[in-house]
VOGU-3710 file (C-alpha; in Angstrom, 3 decimals, decimal comma):
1> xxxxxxxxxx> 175,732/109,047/101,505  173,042/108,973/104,086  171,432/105,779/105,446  168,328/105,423/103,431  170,614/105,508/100,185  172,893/102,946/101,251  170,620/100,239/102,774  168,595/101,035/99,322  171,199/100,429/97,120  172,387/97,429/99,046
11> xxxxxxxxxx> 168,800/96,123/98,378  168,965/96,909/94,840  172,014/94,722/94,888  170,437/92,056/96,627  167,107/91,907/95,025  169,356/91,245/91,903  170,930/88,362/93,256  174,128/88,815/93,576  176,584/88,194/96,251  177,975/91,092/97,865
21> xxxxxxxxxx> 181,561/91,006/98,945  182,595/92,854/102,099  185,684/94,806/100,336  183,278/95,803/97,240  180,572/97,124/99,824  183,037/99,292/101,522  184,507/101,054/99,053  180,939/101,448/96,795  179,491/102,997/99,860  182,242/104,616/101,298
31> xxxxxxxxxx> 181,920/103,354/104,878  183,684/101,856/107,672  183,276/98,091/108,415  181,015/99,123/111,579  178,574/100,809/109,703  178,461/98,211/107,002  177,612/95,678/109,839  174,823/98,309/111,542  173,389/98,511/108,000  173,205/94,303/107,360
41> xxxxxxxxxx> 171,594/94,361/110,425  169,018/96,973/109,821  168,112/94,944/106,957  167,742/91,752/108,465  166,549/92,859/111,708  164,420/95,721/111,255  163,399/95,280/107,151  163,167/91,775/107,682  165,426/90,722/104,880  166,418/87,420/104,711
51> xxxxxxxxxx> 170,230/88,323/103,907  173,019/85,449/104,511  176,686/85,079/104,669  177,582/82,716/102,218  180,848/81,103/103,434  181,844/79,266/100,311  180,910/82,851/98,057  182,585/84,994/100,825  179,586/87,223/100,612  176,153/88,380/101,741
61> xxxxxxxxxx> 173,660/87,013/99,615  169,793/86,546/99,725  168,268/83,318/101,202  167,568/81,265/98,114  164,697/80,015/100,110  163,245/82,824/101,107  163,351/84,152/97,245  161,619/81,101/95,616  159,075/81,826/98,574  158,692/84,811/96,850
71> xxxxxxxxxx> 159,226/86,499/100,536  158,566/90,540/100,192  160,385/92,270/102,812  159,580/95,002/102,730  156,651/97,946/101,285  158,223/99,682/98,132  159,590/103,146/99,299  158,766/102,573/103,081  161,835/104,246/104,174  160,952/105,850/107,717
81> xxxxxxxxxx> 162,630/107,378/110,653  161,696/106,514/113,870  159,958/109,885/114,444  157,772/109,033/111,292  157,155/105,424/112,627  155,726/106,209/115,662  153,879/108,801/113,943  152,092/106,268/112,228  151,470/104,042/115,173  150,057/106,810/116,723
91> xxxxxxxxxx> 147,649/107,115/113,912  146,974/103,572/114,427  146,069/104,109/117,939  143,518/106,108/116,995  142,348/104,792/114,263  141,757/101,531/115,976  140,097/102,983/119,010  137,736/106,009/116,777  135,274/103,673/115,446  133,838/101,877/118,807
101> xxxxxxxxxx> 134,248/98,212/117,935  137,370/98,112/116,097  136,147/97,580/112,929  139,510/99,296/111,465  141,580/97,702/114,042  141,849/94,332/112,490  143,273/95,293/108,995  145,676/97,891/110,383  147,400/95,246/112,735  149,560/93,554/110,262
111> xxxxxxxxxx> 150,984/97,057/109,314  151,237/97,742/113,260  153,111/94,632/113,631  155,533/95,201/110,451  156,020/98,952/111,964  157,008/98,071/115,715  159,599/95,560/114,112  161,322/98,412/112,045  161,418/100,081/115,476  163,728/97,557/117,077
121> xxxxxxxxxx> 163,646/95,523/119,612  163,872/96,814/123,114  160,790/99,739/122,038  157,904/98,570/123,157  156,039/101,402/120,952  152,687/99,932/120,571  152,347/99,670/124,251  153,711/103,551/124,740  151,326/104,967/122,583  148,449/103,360/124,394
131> xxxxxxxxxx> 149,430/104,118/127,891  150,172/107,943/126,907  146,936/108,523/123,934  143,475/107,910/125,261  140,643/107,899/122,696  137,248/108,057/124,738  134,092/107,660/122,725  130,351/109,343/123,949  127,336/107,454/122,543  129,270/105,525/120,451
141> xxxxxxxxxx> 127,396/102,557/119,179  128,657/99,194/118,228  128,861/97,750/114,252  128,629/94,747/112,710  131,878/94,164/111,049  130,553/92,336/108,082  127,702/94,891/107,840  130,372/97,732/107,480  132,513/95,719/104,960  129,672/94,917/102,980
151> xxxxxxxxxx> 128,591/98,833/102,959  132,070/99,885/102,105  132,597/96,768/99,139  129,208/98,241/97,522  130,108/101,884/98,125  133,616/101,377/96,574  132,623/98,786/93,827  129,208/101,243/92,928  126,698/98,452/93,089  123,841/98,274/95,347
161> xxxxxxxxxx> 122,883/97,127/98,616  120,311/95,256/100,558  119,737/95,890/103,508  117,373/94,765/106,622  116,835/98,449/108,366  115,837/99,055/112,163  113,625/102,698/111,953  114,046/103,339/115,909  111,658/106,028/115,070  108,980/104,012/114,196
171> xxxxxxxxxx> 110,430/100,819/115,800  109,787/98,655/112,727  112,373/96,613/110,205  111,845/96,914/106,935  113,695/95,574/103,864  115,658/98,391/101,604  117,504/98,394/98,715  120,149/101,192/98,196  122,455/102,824/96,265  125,480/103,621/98,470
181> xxxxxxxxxx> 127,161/107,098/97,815  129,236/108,451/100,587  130,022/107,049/104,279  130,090/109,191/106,855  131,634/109,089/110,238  129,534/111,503/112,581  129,335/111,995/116,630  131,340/108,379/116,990  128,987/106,201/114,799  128,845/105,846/111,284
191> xxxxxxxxxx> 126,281/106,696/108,711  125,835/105,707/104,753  124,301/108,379/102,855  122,291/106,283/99,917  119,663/106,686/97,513  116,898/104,475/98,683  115,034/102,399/95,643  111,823/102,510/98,020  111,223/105,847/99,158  113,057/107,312/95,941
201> xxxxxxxxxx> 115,714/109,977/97,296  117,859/110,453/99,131  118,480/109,132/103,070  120,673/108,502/105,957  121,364/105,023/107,364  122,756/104,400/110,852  124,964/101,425/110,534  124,462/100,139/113,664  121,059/99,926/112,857  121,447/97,758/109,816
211> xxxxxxxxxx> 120,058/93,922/110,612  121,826/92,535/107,789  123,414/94,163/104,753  124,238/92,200/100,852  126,074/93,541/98,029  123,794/92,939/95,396  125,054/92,150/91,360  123,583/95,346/90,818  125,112/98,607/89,246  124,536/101,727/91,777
221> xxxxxxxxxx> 122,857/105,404/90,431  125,241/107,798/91,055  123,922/111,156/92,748  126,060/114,014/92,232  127,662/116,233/95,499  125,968/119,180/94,847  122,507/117,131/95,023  123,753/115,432/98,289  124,924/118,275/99,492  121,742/120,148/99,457
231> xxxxxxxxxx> 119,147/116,828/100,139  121,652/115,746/103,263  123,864/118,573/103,774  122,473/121,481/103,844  120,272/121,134/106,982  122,177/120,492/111,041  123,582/117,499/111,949  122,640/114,092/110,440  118,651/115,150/109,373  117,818/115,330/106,130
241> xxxxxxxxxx> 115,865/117,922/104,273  115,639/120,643/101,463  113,118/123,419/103,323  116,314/124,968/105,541  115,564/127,413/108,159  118,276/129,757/109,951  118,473/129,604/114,270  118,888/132,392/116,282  120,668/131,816/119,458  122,115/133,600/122,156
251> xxxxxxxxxx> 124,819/132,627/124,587  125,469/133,908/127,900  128,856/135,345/128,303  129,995/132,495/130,401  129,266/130,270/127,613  130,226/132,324/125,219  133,759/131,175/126,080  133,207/127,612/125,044  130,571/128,053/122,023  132,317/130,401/120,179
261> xxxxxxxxxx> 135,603/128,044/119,225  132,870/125,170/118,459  131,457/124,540/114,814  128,375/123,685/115,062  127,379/123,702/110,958  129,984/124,626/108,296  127,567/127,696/107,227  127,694/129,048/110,893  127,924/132,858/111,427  128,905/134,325/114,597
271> xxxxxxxxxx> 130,114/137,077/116,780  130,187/138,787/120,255  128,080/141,285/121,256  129,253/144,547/123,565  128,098/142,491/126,823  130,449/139,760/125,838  127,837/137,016/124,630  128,040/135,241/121,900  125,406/135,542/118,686  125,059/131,856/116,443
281> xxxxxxxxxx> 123,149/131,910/113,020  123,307/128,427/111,743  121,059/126,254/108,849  118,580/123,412/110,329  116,165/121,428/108,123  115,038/118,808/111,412  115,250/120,325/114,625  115,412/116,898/116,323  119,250/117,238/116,596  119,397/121,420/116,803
291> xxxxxxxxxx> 117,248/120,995/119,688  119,119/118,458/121,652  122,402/120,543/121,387  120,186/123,601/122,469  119,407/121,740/125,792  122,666/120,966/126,805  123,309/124,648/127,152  120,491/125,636/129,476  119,935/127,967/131,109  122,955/129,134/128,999
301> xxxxxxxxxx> 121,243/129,843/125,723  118,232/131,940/124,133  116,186/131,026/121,501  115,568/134,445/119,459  114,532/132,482/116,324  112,393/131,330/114,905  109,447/130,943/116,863  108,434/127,264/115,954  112,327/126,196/117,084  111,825/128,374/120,163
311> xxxxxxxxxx> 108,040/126,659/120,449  109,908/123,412/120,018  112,222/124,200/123,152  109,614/125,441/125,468  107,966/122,056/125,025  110,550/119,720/126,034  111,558/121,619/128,554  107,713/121,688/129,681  107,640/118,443/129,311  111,096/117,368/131,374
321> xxxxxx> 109,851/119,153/134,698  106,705/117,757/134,050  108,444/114,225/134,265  110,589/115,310/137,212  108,022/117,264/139,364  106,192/114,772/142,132
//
């Protein structure tokens, strides 16, 4: 009988309340008395089981205390290894440190905490996995907790939102009311795709942009994923937009080496030409974002289509040595 089964059926036992004698215990599990005492102790030490030697019973025996408390002690079928533990707490490394603010961070500790107790003392796990796992962030920018748990309590609960929106484009705040339908974590910040009431479609809204956010006693539309999908997803990057267009572009066969195991859009084609460079074909709708991505590869990268991306190019580049030139 391995471990698991034994400390489980020792809780079965327990959660029953009876009072468990040591000769019963050993010959129902079929152990020796050292393993009997490693398993009372993995219970009360590692499950956090409030288990008792009852002199007067001559048994071990829940806390009566601790069971009118109601005191859970542990998460139904959370039977892990160690390996699987600090699995998990590496997960919660990351999760913690992905969003730029923490916004996860604070509802995953209690499960951190429960997890580096099942470890054992003497593992100082937690601290392990941050000194060996970094999570670095570019352009990340910061939430408002209560703004993101108000976005996710609409989005889950399909009722709508208002919110106070920041258009950097324009510079101005104006007051929306949405209907939440999908949040999206892109390029370290997060997004809510949501049909606004105003405009009447479909757009993206940078969290961190959001001045304040209310769930409203509203009921939310509901848009379906192949209309998302082809309003907000069928373009590059985070711009919206039904009119796509394909890019041509061209990377030297430096480059190439690097751009061709990147994803740039799902619906990406690709493939190496007889000089070694490296041929991309990908969907844009906005070239705001396209064009940014096209920069950072210069003098890396031609522009073979279409002309008004390749116009696009041209002029910021124009325009950048105009801005460095004396």
């Amino acid at each position: 009988m391995s471990q698991t089964e034994r400390l489980y059926r020792i809780k079965s036992q327990l959660d029953q309340g009876r009072c468990l004698k040591k000769c019963d215990l050993l010959s129902d599990l079929g152990i020796s008395p050292a393993t009997l005492k490693r398993d009372l102790a993995h219970l009360r030490d590692r499950m956090n089981a409030p288990v008792v030697f009852d002199r007067e019973l001559n048994g071990w025996r829940l806390d009566p205390a601790a069971r009118l408390a109601g005191t859970q002690y542990e998460l139904p079928g959370l039977w892990l290894s160690a390996d699987e533990i600090h699995a998990l707490l590496t997960m919660q490394h990351l999760l913690a440190n992905l969003d730029a603010g923490g916004l996860l961070g604070p509802h995953i500790a209690p499960l951190a905490e429960r997890l580096q107790r099942m470890l054992g003392t003497g593992v100082q796990a937690s601290a392990e996995v941050a000194r060996r796992i970094r999570v670095q962030t570019v352009g990340a920018r910061k939430v408002h907790l209560p703004h993101f748990q108000a976005v996710g309590t609409a989005l889950l609960r399909r009722q709508r939102l208002q919110i106070d929106y920041h258009g950097r484009s324009r510079d101005e705040t104006r007051d929306r009311q949405v209907s939440p339908q999908r949040l999206i974590h892109y390029r370290d910040n997060w997004y809510l795709d949501a049909w606004c009431h105003l405009r009447r479609g479909l757009r993206s809204f940078a969290l961190d942009a959001m001045r304040s956010a209310r769930v409203l006693d509203k009921a939310a539309i509901d848009v379906g994923d192949h209309e998302l999908d082809a309003v907000l997803g069928a373009g590059y990057g985070i711009f919206a937009g039904r009119k796509v267009q394909w890019a041509e572009l061209r990377f030297s066969p430096e480059r190439a080496r690097w751009v061709a195991a990147e994803t740039w859009h799902p619906k990406q084609q690709g493939h190496f030409e007889a000089d070694g460079s490296w041929r991309l074909r990908l969907p844009y709708a906005d070239p705001r974002e396209l064009v940014m991505d096209i920069l950072r590869h210069v003098p890396e990268v031609q522009v073979q289509g279409p002309a008004g991306l390749r116009e696009v190019v041209e002029e910021k580049l124009r325009s950048a040595l105009a801005r460095i030139t004396p």
